[in-house]
N, C-alpha and C positions, 0 to 999 in steps of 0.2 A: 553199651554192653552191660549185662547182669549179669552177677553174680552170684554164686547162693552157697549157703552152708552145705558142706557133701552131708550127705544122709547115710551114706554107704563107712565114711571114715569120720575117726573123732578129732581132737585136738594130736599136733606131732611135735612134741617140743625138741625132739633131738633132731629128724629129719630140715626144721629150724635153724640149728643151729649149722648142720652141715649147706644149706644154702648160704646163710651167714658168714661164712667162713670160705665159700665158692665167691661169693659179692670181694669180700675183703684180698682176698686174694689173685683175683680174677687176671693180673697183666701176669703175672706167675704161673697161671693153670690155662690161658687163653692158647688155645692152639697145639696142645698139645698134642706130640704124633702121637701117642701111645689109645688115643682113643678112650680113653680115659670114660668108663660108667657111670652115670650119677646113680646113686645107690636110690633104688627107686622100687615100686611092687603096685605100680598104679599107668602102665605103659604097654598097652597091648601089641605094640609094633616093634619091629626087630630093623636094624637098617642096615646097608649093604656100602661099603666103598668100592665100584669099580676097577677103580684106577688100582688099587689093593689088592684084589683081589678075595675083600672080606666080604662076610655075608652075618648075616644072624648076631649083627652087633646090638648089643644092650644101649639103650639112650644115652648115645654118647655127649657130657658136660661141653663140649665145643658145639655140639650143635643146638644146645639150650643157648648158651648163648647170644648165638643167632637167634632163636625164637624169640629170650628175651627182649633182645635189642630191635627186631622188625615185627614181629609176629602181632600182628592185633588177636588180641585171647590167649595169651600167654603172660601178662601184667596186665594189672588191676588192682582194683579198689574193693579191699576185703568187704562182704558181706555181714559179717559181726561184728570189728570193731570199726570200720569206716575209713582204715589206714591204706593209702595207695601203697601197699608193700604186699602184691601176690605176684608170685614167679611160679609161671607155668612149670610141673613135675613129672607130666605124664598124661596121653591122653588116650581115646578110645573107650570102647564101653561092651555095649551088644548091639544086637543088630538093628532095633528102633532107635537107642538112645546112646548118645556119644556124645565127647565133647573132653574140655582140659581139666584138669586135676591140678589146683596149686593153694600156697599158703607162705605165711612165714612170720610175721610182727608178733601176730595173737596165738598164734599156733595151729588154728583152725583151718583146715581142709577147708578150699571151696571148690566148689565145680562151677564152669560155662558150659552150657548145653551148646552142641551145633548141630546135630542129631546122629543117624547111625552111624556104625561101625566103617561102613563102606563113604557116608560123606564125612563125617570125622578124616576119612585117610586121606580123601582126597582135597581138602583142604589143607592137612599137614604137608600135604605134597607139593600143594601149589606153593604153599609160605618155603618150603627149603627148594627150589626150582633154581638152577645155577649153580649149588652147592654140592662138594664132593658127596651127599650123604645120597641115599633115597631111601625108598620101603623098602624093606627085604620078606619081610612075613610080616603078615596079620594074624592073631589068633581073637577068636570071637571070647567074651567075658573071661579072659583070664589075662594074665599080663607076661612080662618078659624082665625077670629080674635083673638091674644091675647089682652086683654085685658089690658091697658096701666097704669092703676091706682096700681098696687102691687108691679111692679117691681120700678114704677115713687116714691111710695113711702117708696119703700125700700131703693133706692138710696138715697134721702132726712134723713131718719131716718142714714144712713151710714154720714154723712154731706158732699154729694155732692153736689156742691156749681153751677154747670156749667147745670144746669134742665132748658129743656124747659117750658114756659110759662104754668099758668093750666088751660089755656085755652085750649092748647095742649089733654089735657086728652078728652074734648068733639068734637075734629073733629070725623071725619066717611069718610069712603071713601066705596062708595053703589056697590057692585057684578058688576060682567061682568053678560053676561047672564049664570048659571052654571045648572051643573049635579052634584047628589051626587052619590058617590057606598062606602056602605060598606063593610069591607075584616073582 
């Protein structure tokens, strides 16, 4: 598996530190009902629990997990500094090109290409197959924000001591130009 410098995104030193702090905490945050977002802007896929009856859920931290833990192209071996510390963040792209978004040691965004938007998904789908989650929407070059404030504060309440700034909680980073489809 390659990996390569995103092109698209820079270095993330706080989104870093909130994996960081997801790792360290992980038997604490593992499973939790509340579905919990990982605060993310690089995830074109929205996911659904049946059994719930939810839909148009943000990339929920229990299902990274999963990814983490079985996913081939979800961990890796950073492109810049050479360190086995990338945790998939997000994947998806446009309609030629797709693929995972992760990072954390150096700070450095990397991407895995798997190609488009429509094999990107159905890859993602075969890797969580048996799991409460699925697709719920696809939106073509734009993504599906988690929202940073649940998880930022649940770390905090755990007494993570290494939180970015909360100034951190009101950035925004505004769509490419996108398309939605729901499945």
């Amino acid at each position: 598996m390659i990996w390569e410098v995103s092109q698209r995104y820079g270095k993330d030193e706080d989104l870093s530190l909130i994996i960081k702090g997801c790792l360290k905490f992980r038997s604490e945050l593992d499973n939790d009902p509340s579905h919990l977002p990982f605060p993310q802007e690089s995830c074109c896929y929205s996911f659904k629990v049946e059994s719930e009856g939810l839909k148009d859920v943000p990339l929920p931290l229990n299902l990274l997990f999963l990814l983490w833990d079985t996913a081939e192209a979800w961990t890796g071996k950073c492109a810049e500094c050479g360190q086995e510390s990338l945790y998939g963040i997000g994947c998806g792209d446009m309609l030629a090109s797709g693929g995972v978004m992760a990072h954390i040691e150096c700070h450095q965004r990397n991407y895995f290409n798997i190609g488009g938007l429509s094999r990107t998904g159905r890859d993602l789908e075969s890797k969580i197959t048996g799991n409460k989650y699925r697709i719920s929407t696809a939106g073509y070059g734009m993504y599906f924000t988690g929202n940073k404030s649940p998880l930022y504060n649940r770390l905090k309440e755990l007494g993570y001591k290494y939180l970015p700034s909360e100034s951190w909680l009101d950035e925004v980073k505004t769509d490419d130009s996108s398309l939605t489809i729901k499945t």
